[in-house]
DSSP file (Angstrom, degrees, kcal/mol; ACC not computed):
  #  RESIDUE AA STRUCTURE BP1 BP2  ACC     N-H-->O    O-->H-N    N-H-->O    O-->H-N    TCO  KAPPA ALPHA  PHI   PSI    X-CA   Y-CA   Z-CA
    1    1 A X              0   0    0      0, 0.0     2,-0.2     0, 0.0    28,-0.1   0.000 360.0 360.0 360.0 166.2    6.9  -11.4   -8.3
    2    2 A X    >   -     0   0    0      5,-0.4     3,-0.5    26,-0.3     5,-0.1  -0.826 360.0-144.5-117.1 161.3    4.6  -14.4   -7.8
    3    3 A X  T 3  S+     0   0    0      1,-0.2    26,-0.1    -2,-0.2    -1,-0.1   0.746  90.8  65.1-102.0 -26.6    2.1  -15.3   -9.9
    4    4 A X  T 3  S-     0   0    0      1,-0.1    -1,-0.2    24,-0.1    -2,-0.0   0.351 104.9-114.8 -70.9   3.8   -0.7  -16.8   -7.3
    5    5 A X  S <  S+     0   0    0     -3,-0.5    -1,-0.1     1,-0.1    -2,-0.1   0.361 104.5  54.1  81.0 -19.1   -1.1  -13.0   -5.6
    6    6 A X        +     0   0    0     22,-0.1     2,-0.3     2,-0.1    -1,-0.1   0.483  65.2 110.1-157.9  29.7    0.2  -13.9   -2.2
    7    7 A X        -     0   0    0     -5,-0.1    21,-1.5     1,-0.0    -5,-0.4  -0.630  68.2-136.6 -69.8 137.5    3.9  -15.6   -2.6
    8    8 A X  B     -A   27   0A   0     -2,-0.3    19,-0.2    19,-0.2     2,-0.2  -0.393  17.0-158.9 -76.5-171.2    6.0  -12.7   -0.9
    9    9 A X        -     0   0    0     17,-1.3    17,-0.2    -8,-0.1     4,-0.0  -0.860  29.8 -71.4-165.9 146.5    8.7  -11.9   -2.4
   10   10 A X    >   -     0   0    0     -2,-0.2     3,-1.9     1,-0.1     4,-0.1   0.153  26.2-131.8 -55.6 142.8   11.8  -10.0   -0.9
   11   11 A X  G >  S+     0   0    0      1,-0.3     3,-3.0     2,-0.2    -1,-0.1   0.856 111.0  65.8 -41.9 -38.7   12.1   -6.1    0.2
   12   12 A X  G 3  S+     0   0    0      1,-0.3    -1,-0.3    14,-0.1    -2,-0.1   0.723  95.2  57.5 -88.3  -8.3   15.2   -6.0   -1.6
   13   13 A X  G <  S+     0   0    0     -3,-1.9    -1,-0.3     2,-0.1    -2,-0.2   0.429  90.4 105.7 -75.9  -0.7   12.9   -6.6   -5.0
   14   14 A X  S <  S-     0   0    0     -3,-3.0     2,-0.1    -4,-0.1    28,-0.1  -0.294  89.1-111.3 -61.1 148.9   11.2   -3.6   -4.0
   15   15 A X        -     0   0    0     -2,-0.1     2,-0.3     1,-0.0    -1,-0.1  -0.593  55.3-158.1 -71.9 169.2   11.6   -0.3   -5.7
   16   16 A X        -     0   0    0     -2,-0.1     2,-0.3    26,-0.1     6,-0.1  -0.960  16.9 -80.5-153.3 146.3   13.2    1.3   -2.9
   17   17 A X    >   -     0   0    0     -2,-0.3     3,-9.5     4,-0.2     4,-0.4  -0.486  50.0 -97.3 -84.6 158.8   13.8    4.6   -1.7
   18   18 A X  T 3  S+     0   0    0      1,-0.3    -1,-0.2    -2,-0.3    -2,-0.0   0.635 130.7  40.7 -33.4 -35.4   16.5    6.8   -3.2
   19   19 A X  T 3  S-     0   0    0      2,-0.2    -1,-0.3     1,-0.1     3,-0.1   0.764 109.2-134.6 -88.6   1.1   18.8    5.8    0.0
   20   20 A X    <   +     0   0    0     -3,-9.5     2,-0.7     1,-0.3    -2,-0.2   0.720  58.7 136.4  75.9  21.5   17.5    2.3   -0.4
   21   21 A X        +     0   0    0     -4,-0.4    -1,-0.3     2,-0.0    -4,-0.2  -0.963  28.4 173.9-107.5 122.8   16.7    1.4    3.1
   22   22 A X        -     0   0    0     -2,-0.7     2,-0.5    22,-0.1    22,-0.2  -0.518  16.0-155.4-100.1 168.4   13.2   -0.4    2.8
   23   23 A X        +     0   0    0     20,-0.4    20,-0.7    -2,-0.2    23,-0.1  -0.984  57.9  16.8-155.7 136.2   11.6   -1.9    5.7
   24   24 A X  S    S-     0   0    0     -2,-0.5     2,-0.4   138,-0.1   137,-0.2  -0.092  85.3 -92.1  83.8 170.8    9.0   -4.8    5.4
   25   25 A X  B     -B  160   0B   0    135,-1.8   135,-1.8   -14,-0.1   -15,-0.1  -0.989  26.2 -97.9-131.6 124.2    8.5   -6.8    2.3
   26   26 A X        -     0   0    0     -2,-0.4   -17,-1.3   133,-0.3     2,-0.3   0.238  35.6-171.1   8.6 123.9    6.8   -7.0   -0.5
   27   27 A X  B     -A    8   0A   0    -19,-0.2   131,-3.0     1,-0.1   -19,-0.2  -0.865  33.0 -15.2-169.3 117.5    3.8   -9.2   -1.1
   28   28 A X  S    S-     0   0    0    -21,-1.5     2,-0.4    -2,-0.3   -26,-0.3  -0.284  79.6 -51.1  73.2-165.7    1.3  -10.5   -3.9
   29   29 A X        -     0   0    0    -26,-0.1     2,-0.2   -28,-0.1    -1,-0.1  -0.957  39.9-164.7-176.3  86.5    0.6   -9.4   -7.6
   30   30 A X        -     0   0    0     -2,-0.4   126,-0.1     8,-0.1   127,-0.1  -0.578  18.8-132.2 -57.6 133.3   -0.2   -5.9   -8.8
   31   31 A X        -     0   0    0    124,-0.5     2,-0.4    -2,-0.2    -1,-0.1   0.075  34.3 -93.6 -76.2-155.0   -1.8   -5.3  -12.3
   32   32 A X        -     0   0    0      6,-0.2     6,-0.3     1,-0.2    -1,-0.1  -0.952  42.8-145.8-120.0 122.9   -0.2   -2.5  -14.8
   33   33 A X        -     0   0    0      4,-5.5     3,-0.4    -2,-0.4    -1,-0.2   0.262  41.0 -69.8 -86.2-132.0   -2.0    0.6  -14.4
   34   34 A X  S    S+     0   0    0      1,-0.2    -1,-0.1     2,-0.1   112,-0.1   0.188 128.2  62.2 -98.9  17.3   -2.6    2.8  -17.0
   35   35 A X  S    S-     0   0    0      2,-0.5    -1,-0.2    25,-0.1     3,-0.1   0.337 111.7-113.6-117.1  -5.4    0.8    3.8  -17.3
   36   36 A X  S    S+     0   0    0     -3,-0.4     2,-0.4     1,-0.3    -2,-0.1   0.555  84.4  96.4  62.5  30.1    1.8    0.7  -18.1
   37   37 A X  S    S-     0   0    0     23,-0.1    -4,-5.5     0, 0.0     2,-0.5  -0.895  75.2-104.2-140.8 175.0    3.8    0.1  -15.1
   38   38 A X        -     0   0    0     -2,-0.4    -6,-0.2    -6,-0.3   119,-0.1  -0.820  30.0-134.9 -93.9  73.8    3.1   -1.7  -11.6
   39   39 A X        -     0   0    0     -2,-0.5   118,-2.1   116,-0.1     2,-0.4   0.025  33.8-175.1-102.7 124.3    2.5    0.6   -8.7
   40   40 A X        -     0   0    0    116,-0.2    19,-2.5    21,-0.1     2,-0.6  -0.907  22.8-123.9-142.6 155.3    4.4   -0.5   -5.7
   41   41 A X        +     0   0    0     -2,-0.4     2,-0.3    17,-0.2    17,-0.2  -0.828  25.8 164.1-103.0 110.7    5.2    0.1   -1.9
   42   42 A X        -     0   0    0     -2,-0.6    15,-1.0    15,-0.1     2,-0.3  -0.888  12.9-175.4-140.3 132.0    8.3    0.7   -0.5
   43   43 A X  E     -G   56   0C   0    -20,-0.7   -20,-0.4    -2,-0.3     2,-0.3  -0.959   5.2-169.4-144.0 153.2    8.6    2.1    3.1
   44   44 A X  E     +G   55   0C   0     11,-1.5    11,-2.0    -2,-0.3     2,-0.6  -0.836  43.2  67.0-136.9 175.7   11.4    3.1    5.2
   45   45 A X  E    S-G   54   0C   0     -2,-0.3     2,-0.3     9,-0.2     9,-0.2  -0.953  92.1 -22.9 131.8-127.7   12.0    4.2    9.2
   46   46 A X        -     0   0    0      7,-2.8     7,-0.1    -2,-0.6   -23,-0.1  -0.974  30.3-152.1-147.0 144.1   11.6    1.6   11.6
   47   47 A X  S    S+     0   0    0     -2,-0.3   117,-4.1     1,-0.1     2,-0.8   0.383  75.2  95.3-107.7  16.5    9.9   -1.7   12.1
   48   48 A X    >   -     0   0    0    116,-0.2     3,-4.0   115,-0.2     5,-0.3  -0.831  67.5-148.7-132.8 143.3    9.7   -1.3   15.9
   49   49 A X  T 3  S+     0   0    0     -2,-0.8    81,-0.2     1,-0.3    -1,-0.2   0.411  93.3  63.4 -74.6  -4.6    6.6    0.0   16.8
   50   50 A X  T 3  S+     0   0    0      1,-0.1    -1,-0.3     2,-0.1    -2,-0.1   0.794  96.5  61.0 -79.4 -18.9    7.9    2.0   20.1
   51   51 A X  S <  S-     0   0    0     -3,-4.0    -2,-0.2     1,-0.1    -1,-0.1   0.804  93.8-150.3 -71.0 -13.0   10.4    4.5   17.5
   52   52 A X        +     0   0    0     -4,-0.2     2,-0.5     1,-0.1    -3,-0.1   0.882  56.2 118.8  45.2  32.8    6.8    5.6   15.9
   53   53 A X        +     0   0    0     -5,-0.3    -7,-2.8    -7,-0.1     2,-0.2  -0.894  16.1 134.2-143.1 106.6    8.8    6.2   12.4
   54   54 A X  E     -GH  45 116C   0     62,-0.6    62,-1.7    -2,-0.5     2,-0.6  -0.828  33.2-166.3-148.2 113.8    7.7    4.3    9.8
   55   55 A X  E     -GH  44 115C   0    -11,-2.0   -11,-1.5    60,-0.2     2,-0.6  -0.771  10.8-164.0-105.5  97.5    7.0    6.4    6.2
   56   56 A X  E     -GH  43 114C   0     58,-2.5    58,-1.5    -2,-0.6     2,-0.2  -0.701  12.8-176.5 -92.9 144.5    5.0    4.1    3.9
   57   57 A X  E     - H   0 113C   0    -15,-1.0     2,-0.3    -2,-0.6    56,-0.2  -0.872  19.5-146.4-130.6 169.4    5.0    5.3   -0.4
   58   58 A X  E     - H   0 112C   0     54,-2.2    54,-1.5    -2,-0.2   -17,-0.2  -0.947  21.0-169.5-149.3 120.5    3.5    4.2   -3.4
   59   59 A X        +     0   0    0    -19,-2.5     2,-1.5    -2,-0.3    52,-0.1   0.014  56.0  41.5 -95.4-156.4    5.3    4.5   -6.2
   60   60 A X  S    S+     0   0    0    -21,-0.2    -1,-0.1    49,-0.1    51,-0.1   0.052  72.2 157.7  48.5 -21.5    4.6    4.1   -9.9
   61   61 A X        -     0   0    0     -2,-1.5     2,-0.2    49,-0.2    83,-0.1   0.123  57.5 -93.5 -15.7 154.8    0.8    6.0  -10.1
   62   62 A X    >   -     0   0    0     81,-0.3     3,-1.7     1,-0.1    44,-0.2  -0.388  59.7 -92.9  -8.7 135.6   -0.6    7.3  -12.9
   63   63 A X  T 3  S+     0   0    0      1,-0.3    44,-0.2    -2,-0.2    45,-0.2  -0.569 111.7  15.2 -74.5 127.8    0.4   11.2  -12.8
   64   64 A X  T 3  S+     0   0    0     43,-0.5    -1,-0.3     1,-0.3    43,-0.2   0.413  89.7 147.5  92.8  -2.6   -2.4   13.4  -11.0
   65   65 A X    <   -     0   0    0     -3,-1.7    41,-2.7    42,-0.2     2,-0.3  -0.552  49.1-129.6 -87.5 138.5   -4.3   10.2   -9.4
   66   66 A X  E     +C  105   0B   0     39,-0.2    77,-2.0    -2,-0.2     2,-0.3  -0.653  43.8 174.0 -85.8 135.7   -6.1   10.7   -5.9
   67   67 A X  E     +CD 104 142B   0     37,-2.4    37,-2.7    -2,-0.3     2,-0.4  -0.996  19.0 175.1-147.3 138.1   -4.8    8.0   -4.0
   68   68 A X  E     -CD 103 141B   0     73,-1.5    73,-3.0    -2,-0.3     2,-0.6  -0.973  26.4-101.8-142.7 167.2   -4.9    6.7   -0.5
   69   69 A X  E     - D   0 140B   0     33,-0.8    28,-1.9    28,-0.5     2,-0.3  -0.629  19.7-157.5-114.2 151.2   -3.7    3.7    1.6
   70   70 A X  E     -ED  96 139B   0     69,-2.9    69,-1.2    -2,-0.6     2,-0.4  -0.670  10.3-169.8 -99.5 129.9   -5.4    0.8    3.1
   71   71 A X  E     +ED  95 138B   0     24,-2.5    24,-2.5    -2,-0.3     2,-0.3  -0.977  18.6 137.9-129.7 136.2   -4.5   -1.7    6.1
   72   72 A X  E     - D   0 137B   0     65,-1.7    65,-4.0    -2,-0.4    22,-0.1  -0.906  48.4-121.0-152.1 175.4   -5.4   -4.9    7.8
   73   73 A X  S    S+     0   0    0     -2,-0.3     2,-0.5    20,-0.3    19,-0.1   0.280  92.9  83.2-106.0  10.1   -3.5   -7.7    9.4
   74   74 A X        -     0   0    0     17,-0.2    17,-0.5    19,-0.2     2,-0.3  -0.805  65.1-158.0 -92.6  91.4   -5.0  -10.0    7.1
   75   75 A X  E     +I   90   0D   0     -2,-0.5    15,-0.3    15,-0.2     2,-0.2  -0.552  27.1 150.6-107.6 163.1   -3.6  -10.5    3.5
   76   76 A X  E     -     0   0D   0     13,-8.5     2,-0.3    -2,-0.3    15,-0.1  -0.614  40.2-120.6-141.3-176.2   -6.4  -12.2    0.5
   77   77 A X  E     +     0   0D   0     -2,-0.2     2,-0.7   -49,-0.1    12,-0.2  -0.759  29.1 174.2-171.1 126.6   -6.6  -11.8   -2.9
   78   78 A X  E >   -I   88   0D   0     10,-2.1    10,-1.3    -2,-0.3     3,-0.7  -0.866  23.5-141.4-134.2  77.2   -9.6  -10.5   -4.2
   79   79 A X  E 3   -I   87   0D   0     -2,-0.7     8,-0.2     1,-0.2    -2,-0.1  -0.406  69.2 -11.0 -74.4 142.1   -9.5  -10.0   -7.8
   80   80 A X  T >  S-     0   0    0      6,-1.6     3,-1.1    -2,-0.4    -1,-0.2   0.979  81.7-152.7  63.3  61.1  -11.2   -6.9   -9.6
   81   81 A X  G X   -     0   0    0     -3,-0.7     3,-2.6     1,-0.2     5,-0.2  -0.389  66.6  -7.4 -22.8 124.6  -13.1   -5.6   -6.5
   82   82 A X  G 3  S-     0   0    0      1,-0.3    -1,-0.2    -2,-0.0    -2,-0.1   0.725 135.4 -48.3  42.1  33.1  -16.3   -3.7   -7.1
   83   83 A X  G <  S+     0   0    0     -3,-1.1    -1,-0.3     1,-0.2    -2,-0.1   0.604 104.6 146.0  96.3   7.4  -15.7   -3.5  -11.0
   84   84 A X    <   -     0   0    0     -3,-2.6    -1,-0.2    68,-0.1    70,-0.2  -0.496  54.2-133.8 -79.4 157.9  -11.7   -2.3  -10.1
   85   85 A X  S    S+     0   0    0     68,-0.9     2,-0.1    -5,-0.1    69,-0.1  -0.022  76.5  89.8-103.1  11.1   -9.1   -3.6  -12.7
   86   86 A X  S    S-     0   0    0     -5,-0.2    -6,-1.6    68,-0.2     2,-0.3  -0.388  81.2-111.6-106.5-176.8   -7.0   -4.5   -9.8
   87   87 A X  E     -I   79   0D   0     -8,-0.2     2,-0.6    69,-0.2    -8,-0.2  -0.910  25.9-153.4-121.6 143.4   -6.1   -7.0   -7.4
   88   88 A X  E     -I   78   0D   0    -10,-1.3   -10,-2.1    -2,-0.3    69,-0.1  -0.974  10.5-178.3 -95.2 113.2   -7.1   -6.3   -2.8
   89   89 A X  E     +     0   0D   0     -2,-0.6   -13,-8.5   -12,-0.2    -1,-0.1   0.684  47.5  88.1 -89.8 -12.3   -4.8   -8.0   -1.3
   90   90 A X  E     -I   75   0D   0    -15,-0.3   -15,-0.2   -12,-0.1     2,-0.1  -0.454  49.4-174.8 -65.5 153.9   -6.3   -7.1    2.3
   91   91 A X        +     0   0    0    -17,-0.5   -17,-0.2     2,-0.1   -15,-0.1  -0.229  45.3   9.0-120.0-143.5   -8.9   -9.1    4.3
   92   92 A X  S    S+     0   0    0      1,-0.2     2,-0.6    -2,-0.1    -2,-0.0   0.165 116.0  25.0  64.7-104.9  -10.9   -8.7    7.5
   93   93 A X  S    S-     0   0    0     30,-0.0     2,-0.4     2,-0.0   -20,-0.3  -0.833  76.4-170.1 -99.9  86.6  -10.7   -5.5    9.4
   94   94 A X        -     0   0    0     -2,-0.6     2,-0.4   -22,-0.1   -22,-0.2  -0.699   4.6-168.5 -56.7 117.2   -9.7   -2.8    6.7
   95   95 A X  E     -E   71   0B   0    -24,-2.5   -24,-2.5    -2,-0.4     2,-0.4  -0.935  10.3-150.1-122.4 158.6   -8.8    0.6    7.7
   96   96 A X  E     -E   70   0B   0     -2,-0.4     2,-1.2   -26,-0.2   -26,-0.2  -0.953  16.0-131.0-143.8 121.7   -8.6    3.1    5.3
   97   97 A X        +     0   0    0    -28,-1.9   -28,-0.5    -2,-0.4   -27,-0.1  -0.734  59.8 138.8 -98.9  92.0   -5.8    6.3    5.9
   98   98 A X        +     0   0    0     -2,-1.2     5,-0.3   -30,-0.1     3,-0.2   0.441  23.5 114.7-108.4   4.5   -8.7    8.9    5.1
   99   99 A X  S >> S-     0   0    0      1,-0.2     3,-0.9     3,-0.1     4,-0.8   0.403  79.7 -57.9 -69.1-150.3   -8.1   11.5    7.6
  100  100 A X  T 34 S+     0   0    0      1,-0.2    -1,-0.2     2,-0.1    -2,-0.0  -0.665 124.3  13.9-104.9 156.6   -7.1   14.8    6.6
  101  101 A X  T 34 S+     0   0    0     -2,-0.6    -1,-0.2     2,-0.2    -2,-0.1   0.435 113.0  95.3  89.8  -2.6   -3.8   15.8    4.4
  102  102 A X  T <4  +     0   0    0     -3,-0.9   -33,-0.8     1,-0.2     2,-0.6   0.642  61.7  68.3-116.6  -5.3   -4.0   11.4    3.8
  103  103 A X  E  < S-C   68   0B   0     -4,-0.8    -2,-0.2    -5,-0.3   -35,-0.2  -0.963  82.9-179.3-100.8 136.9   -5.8   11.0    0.7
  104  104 A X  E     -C   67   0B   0    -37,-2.7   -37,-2.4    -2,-0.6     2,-0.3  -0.634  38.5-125.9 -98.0 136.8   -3.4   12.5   -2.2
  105  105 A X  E     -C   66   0B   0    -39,-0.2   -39,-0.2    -2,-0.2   -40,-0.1  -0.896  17.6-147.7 -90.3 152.4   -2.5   13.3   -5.4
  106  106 A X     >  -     0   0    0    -41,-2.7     4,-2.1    -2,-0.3     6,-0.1   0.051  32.1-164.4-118.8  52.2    0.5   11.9   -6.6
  107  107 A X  T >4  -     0   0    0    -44,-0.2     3,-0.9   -43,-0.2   -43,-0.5   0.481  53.9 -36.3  18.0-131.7    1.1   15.0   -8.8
  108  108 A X  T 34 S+     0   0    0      1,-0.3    -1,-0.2   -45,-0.2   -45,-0.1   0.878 137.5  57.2 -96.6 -20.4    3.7   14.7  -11.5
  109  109 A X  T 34 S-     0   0    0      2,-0.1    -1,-0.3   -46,-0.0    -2,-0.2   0.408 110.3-125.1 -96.2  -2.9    6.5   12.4   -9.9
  110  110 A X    <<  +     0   0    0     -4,-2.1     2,-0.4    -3,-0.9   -49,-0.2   0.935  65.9 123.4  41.9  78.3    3.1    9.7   -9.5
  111  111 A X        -     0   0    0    -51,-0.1     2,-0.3   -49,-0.1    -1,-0.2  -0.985  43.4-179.5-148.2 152.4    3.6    9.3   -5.8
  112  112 A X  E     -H   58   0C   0    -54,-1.5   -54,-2.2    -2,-0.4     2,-0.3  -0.929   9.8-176.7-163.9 152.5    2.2    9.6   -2.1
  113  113 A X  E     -H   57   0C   0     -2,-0.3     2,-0.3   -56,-0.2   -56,-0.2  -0.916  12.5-156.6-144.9 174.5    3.7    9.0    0.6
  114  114 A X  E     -H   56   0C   0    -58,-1.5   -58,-2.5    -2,-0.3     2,-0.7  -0.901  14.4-148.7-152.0 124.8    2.5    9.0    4.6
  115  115 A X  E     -H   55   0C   0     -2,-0.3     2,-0.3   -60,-0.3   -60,-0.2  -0.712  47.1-140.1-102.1  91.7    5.1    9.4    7.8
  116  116 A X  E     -H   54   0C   0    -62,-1.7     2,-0.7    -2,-0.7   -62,-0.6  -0.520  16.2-135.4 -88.0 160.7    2.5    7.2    9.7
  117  117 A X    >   -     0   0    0      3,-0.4     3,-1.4    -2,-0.3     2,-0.5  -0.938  20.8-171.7-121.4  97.6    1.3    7.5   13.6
  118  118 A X  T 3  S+     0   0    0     -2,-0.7    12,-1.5     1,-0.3     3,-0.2   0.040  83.7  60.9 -81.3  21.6    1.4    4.0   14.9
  119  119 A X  T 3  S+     0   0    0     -2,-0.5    -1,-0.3    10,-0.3     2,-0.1   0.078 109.5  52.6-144.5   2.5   -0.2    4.6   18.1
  120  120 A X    <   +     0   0    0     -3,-1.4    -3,-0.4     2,-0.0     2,-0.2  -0.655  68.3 159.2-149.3  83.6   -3.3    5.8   15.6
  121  121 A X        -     0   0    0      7,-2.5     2,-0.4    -3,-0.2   -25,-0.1  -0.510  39.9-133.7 -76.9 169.3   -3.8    2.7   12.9
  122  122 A X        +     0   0    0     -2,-0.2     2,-0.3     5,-0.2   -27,-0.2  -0.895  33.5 170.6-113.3 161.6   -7.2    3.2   11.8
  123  123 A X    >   -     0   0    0     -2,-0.4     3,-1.1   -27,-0.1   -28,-0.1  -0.936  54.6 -86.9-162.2 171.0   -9.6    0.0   11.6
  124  124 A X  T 3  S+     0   0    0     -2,-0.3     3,-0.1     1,-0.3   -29,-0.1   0.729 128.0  42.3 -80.9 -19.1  -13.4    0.0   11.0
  125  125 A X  T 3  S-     0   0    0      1,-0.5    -1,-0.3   -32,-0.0     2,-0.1   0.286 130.2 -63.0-114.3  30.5  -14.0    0.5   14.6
  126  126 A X    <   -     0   0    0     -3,-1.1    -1,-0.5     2,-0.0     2,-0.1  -0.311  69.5 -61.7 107.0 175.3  -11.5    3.0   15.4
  127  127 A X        -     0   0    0     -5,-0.1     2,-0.2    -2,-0.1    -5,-0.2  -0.531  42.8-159.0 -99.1 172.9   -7.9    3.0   15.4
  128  128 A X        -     0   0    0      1,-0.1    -7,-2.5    -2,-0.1     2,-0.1  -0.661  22.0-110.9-124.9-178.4   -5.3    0.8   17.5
  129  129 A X        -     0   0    0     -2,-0.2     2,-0.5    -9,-0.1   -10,-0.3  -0.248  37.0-121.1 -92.3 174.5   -1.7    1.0   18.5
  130  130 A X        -     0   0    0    -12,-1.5     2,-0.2   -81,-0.2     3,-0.1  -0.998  31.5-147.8-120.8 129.8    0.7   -1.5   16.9
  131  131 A X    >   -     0   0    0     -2,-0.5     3,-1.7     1,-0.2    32,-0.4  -0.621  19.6 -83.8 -96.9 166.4    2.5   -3.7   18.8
  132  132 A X  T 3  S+     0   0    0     -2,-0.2    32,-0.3     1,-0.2    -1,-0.2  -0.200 122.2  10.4 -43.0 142.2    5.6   -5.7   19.2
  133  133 A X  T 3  S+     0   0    0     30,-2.9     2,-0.3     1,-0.2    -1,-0.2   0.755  95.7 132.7  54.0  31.6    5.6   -8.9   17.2
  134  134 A X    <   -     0   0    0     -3,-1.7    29,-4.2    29,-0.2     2,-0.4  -0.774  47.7-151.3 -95.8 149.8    1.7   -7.4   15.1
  135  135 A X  E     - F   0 162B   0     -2,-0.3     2,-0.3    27,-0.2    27,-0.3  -0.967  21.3-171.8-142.6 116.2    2.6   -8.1   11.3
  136  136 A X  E     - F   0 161B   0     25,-2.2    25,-0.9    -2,-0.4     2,-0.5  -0.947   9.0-139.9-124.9 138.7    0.3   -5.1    9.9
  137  137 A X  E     -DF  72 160B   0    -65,-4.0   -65,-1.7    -2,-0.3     2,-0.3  -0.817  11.0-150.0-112.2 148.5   -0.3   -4.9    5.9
  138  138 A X  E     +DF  71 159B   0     21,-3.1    21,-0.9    -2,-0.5     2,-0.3  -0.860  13.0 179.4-122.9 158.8   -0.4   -2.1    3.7
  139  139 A X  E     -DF  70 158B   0    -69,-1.2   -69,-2.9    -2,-0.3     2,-0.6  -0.974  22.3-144.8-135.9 118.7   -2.1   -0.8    0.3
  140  140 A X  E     -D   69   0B   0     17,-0.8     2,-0.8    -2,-0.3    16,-0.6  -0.746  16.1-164.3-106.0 139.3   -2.3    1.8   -1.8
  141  141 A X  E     -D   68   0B   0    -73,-3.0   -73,-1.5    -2,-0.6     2,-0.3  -0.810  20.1-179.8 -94.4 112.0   -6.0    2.7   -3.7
  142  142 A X  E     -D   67   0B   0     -2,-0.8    12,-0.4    12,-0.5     2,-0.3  -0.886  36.0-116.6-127.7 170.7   -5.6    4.9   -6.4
  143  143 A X        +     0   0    0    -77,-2.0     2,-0.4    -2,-0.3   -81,-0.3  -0.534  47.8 176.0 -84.2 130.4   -8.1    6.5   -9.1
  144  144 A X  E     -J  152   0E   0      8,-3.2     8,-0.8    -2,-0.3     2,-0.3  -0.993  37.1-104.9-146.2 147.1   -6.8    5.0  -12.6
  145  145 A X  E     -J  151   0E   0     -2,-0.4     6,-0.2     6,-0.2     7,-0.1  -0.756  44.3-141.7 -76.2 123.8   -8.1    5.1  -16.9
  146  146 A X    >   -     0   0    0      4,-1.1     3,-1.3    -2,-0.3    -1,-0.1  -0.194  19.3-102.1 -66.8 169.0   -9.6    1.8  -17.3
  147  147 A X  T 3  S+     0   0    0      1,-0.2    -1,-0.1     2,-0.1    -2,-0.0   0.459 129.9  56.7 -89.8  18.4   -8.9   -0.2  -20.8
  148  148 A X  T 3  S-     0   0    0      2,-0.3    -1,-0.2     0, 0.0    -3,-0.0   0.323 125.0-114.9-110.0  32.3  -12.2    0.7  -21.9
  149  149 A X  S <  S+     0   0    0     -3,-1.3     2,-0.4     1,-0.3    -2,-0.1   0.768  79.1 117.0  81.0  11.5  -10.9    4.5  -21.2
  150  150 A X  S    S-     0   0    0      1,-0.1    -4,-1.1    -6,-0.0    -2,-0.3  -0.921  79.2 -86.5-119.4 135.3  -13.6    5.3  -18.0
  151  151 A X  E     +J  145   0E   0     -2,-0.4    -6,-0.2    -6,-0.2     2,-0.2  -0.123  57.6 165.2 -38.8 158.8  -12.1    6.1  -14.2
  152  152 A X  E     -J  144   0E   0     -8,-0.8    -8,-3.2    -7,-0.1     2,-0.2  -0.815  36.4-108.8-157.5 179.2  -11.5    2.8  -12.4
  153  153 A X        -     0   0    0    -10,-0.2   -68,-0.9    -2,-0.2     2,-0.2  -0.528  29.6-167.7-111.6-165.3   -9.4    2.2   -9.0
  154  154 A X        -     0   0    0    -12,-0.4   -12,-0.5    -2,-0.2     2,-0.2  -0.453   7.5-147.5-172.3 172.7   -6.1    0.3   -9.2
  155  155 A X        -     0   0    0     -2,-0.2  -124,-0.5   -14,-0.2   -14,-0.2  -0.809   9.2-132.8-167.5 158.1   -4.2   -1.0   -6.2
  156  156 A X        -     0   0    0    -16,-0.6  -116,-0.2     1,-0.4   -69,-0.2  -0.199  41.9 -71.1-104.3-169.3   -0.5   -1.4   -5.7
  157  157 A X        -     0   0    0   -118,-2.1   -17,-0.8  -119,-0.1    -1,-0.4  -0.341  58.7-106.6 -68.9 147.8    1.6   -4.7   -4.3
  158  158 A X  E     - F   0 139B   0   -131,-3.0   -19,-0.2   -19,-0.1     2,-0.2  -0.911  28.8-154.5-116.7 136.4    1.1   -5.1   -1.0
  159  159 A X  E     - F   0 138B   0    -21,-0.9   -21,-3.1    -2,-0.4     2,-0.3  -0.630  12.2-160.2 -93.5 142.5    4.1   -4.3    1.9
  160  160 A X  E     -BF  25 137B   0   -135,-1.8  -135,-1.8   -23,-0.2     2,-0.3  -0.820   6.4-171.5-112.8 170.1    4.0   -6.2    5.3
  161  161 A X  E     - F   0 136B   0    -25,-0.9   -25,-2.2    -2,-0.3     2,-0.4  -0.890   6.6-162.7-148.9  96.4    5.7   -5.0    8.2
  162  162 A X  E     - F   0 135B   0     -2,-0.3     2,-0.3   -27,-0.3   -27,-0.2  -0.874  23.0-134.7-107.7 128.7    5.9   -7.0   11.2
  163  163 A X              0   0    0    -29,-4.2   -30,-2.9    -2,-0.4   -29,-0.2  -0.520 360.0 360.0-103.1 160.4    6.8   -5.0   14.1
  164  164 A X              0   0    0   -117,-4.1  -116,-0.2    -2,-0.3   -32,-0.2   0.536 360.0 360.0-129.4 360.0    9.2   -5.6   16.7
């Protein structure tokens, strides 16, 4: 991974799911949670936005952390948000997957994942569709033990997706 937060760096450096087809890539510079490991986003499906099947995860979590994920078409780097021990890599128009059954816990295996509804993105002023040729980014926010031992959030790498 690169060190300046918003060199990509290739899918196929992704953790990947068990059959190993990822979709989208990889992008910018996660910290270490509390687990000592890097919490990262690996998604599989389809990257064109007429199939509607695109399944986004966040691996690595801290065991038991409520976690949910974050989108824009923008990507930044924003270190330690709002007192967080992390890096945002989103800018602009943030939409936040809050509905219900999409914020998580990612129970013992430290996971979440979301089978996402492309035709319902969420954005700060309601959601939109994704289209052909939109390059849409994702994030996961999770609940994390800070080093001085008090909750903090975390955020994972961020995956883009450009849809066809």
């Amino acid at each position: 991974p690169a060190t300046n937060g918003l060199s990509g760096w290739s899918a196929a450096n992704a953790v990947g799911f068990t059959d190993g087809a990822c979709v989208g890539a990889g992008f910018g510079e996660a910290n270490a949670n509390s687990t000592v490991s890097i919490a990262r986003m690996p998604a599989s499906g389809s990257a064109t936005a007429s199939d509607n099947s695109l399944t986004i995860e966040a691996q690595s979590l801290p065991q038991g952390s409520a976690a949910f994920f974050l989108t824009s078409q923008t990507q930044s780097f924003v270190p330690n948000p709002g007192g967080s021990e992390a890096n945002l890599l989103l800018l602009g128009s943030i939409g936040r997957y809050v509905g219900p059954g999409q914020i998580q816990n990612s129970g013992s295996n430290g996971i979440i994942s979301l089978s996402l509804d492309l035709t319902q993105i969420p954005q700060p002023t309601g959601f939109v569709t994704a289209m052909a040729g939109e390059n849409w980014n994702f994030q996961a926010w999770y609940r994390d033990i800070g080093s001085g031992g008090s909750a903090v959030s975390n955020f994972s790498n961020g995956l883009s997706v450009t849809f066809n």
